[in-house]
N, C-alpha and C positions, 0 to 999 in steps of 0.2 A: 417463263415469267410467273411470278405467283405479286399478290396482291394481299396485303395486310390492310384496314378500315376500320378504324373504333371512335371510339368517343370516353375521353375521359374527363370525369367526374372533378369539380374544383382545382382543373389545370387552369392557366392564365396564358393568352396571346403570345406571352414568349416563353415560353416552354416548346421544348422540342423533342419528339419521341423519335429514336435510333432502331435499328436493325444491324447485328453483325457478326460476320460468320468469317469464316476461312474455306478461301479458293486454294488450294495446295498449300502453299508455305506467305501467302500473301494474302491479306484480312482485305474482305470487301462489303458493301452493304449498303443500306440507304436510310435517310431522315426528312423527313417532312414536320413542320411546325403547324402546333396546335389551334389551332381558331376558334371564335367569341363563344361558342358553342361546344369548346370542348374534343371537335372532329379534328381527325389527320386522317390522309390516306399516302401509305409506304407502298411503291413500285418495285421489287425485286426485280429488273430487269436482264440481270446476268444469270442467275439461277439455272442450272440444266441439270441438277440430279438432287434428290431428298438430301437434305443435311439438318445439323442439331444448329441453334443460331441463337443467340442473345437480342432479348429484347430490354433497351436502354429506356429508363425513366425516371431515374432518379436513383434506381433501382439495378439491379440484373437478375432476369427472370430467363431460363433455357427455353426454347419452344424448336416446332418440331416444323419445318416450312418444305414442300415437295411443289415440285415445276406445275403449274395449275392450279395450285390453294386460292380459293379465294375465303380469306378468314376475313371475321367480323370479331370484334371484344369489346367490352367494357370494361371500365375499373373504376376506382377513386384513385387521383392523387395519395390520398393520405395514408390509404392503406393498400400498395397497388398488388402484391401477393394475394393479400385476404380477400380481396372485389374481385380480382381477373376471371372474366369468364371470354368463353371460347363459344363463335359458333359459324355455319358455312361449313364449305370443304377443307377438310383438314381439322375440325376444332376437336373431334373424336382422340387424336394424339394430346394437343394442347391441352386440354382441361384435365388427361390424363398426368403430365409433366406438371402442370400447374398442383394438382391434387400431391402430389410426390415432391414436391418439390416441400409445400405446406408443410405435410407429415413427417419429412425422413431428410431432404438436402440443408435447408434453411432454419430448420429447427432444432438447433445448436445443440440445446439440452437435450434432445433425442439421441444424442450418439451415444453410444457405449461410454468411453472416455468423459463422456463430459458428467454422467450418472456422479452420483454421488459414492456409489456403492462399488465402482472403479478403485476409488484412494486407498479400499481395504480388502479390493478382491485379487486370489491368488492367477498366479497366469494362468491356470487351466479353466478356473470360474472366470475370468475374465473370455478364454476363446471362446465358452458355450453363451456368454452373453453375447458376443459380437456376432458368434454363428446365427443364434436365436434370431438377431437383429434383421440379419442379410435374409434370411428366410422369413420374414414380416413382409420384406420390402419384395422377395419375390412372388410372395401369396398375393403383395396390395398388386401387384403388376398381371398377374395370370387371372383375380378377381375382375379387373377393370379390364383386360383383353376378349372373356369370356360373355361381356355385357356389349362389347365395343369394339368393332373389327381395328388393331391396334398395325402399323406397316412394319411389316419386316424390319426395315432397317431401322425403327426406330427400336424396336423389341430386341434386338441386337447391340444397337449402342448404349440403351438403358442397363442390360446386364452386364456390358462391362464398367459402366461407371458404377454400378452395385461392387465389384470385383474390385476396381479402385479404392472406392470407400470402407470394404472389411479389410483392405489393405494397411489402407490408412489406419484405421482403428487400433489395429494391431502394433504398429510401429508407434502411433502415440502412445499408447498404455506404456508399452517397453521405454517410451522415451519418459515419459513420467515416473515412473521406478528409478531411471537412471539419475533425475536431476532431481529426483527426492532425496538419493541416498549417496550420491556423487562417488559412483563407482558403477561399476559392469552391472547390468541386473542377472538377477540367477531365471532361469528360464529353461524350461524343456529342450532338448537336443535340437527339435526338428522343429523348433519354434517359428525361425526365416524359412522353413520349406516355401510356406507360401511365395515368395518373389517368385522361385521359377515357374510360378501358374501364371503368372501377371504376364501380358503379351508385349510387354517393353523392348523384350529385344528383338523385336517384330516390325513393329510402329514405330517412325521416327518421332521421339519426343515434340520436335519443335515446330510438327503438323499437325497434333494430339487435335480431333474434333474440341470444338467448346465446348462444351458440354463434359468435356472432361479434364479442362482448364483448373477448378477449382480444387477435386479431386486428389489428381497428379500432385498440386502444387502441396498442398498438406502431407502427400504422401513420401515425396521428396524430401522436404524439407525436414522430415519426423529420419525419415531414414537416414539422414547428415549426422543427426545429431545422433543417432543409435548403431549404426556401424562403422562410422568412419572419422568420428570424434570422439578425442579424451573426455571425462566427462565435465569439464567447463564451458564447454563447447568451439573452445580457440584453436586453430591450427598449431600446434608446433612447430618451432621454425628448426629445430634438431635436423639432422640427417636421417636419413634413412625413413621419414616420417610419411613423404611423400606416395616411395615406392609403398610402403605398408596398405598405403591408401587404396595403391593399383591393384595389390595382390586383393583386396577385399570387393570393390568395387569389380572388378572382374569373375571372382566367385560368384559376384551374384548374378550379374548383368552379363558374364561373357565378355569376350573383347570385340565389341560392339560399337555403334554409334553410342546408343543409350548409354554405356559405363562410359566413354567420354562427356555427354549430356550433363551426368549426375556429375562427375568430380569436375567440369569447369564449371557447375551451377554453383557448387563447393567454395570452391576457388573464391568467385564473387562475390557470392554471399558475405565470406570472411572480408572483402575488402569493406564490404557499408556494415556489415555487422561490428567488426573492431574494427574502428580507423586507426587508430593509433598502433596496436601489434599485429593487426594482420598487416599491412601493408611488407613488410618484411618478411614474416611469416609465408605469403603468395609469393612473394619473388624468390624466396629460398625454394620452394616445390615448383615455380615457374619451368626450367629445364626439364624434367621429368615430366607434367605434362605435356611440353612440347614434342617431347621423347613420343609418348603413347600416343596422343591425340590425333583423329582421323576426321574431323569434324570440322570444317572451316568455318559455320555460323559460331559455333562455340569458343574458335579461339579470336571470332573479332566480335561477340561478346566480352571475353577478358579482356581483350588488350580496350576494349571501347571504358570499359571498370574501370581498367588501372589508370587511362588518364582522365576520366571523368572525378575521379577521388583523389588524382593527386593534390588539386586544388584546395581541397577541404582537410587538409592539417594543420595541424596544432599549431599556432600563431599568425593564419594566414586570416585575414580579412572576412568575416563572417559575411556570406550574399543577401544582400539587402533584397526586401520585401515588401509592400503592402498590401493589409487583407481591410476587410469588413468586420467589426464584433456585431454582437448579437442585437444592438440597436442601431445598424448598419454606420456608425462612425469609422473611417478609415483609419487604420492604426498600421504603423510603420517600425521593422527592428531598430529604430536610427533613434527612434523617440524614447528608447530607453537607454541611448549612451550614456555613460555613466553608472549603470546599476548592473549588477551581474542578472542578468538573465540563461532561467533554466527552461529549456527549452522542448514539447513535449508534443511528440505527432502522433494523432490517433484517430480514431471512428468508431461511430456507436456500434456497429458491428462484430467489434475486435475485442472478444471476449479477458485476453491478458490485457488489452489497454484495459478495461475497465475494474480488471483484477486488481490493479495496481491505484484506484482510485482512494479507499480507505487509509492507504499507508501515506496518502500523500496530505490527506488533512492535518498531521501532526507534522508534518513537515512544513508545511507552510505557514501553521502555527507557531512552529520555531521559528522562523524568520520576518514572520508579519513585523512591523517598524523596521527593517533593515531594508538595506538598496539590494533587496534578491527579489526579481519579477520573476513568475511563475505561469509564462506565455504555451499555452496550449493551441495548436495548429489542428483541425480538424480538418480527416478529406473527407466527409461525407458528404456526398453528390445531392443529396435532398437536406435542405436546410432546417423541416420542420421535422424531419427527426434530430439533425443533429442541436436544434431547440431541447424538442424533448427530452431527450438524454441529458444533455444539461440540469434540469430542472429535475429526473431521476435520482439520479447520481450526485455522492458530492465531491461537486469540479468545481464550483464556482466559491468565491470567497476575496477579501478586501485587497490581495497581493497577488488573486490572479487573474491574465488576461487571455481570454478566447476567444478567437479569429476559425474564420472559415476557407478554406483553400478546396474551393467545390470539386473541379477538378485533378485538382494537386499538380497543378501546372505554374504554380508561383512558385510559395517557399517550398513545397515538398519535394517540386522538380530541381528547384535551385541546388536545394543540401541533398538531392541525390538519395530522396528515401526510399528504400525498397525492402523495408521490412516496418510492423509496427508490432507496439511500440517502439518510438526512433526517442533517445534522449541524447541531447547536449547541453554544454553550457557556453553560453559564450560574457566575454570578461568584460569589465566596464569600458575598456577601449572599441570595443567593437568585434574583436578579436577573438578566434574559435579557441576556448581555454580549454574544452575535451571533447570529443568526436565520442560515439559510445559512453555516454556518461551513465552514472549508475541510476539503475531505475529507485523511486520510493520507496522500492518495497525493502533495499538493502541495509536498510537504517544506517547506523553511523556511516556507510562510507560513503553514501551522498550526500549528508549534513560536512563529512570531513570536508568532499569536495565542494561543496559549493563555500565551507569557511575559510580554505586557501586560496579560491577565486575574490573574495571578499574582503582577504588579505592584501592581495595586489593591489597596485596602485594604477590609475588610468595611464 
């Protein structure tokens, strides 16, 4: 058993702080509510070996929890990253993960990729920046171990989400070349060597510790779009497009669990990414994964895809919702029958949602006096940032409405969002008029589409 105790700073009575981790292939954990004082205390009562475990507040923060911890922290609400401190048995790991987390996880603009100096640097200047990078992050880790007796297993799982992360890096740079210039990028021979360092076909993906949850997921999904998509990023529904698939995914991954993992993650993805051409596009490669596939959770992942999206095509009755705006009035999809509403899911977090903010002022400006509502769904779990961001950014304006979906268990679970930014439209009837609609930043061809939905008639 270990034993988590804090007190947080401008929480309220019903605020509730989580704990969560994965026991084998099944997530397990505990939550206790905050009192007048700010105190919780979390009982880890099934706990029998050190593992990496998310702590929930608003937030996701990694910490490091072993059978006997008894931790103590502090934080604010409002800034629970920047306050968290660690202390008790075990806080020597945490304030380290907390400190890392600060410098090099959480701090966007710290990646390689995300530099400015990325847009213009060649692939090789780009490897020695990412290399440079991983080697900061292994000096901040053997600096803080050398002060601070650090555990094994945590100094082990830390390097390989480092190993993750140059991963990742490397696969977005390549994926940003590719969707700058919409073709192959040119690239050094042995530029993918890296994957077969990555221990993927080792680990079963769909046990990956948390702590390498966030990771993985950016590294996957950078790799979709850089080996095994054309560069639009849409499946082809062609013949032979499939197997191309297998031969590449195999190259890299082996005939594995993992290369089944990655090409049904593929699969999926295309069904919520284009509703409208993947859906055909999946069931054309459908046989052929069947063909390969060794992996039972992945193919009742698909098959759970393909009829959770059947629903949500083009003509079929958009799923009704009501959220909160930002001066807690309840607002409802139903309250805008009759006007075309564009439809926009995002979080402050989601640095392309927020990319896409400037191209959307001219846009709404072209439609402001017309029956086009411009409803923005936000999941962000803490409300006073997704406040802030508001007031940031410009999202707000006289045609458009912002609702809060804390957990994304209303509309984002409804419409089956699993990527963001998520764009639709739906038509004055009520009615889903495009699944995957075009984002703001495409100019005319989401001005086109929202003036043929406007066209219609209820």
């Amino acid at each position: 058993m270990a034993v988590i105790k804090g007190v947080i700073r401008n929480a309220t009575v019903q605020d509730t702080v989580r704990v969560g981790y994965r026991l084998g292939e099944k997530f397990s954990g505990a939550k206790a509510a905050v009192n007048e004082a700010g105190e919780f205390t979390l009982r880890l009562t099934n706990l029998t070996a050190p593992l990496n475990a998310q702590l929930i507040f608003g937030a996701f923060e990694t910490i490091y929890i072993s059978p006997g911890d008894s931790l103590q922290l502090t934080a604010d609400k409002k800034d629970l990253l920047g306050t968290l401190r660690f202390s008790g048995r075990g806080a020597a790991a945490n304030n380290y993960l907390t400190q890392a987390q600060r410098q090099f996880d959480a701090n966007y603009d710290s990646w390689p990729e995300s530099r400015p100096s990325a847009a213009t640097a060649t692939p090789t200047e780009f490897r020695l920046l990412v290399d440079t990078y991983r080697q900061q992050q292994l000096d901040t880790l053997v600096a803080y171990q050398a002060r601070e007796s650090l555990p094994a297993g945590l100094l082990a799982s830390r390097r390989l989400v480092l190993d993750m992360q140059h991963g990742r890096s490397l696969l977005r740079y390549a994926s940003m070349l590719k969707r700058r210039t919409q073709k192959e990028p040119e690239l050094p021979a042995h530029y993918f060597d890296f994957l077969a360092t990555l221990p993927l076909r080792e680990k079963p993906m769909q046990t990956a510790e948390i702590s390498l949850v966030e990771s993985l997921g950016w590294l996957i999904e950078a790799y979709h779009y850089v080996r095994l998509l054309p560069p639009n990023g849409q499946l082809p529904g062609k013949a032979g497009s499939a197997e191309q698939i297998y031969t590449q995914a195999t190259a890299d991954f082996g005939d594995t669990p993992a290369r089944d993992y990655v090409v049904g993650g593929l699969l999926t993805n295309q069904l919520y990414d284009f509703r409208d051409t993947g859906r055909p596009a999946v069931l054309a490669a459908l046989p052929v994964f069947l063909a390969h596939n060794r992996d039972s959770t992945t193919a009742r992942n698909l098959r759970q895809a393909l009829q959770a999206t059947a629903t949500l095509q083009r003509g079929n009755l958009a799923p009704e919702f009501s959220l909160r705006d930002a001066s807690g009035k309840t607002v409802a999809l139903q309250d805008f029958r009759g006007k075309v509403v564009y439809l926009d899911f995002w979080y402050s977090a989601c640095k392309p949602c927020l990319a896409e903010a400037p191209a959307a002022v001219p846009l709404k400006k072209r439609f402001l006096g017309r029956e086009v509502v411009f409803l923005y769904i936000s999941v962000d779990q803490n409300p006073e940032t997704w406040r802030r961001t508001l007031k940031k950014y410009p999202l707000t304006g006289a045609n458009s409405v912002h609702l809060l979906d804390a957990k994304g268990d209303k509309a984002a679970k409804a419409f089956q969002v699993g990527s963001f930014p998520n764009y639709w439209i739906i038509g004055r009837n009520g009615r889903i008029w495009q699944n995957s609609a075009p984002r703001p930043s495409s100019g005319s061809e989401v001005v086109a589409a929202l003036e043929k939905a406007l066209a219609e008639k209820p």
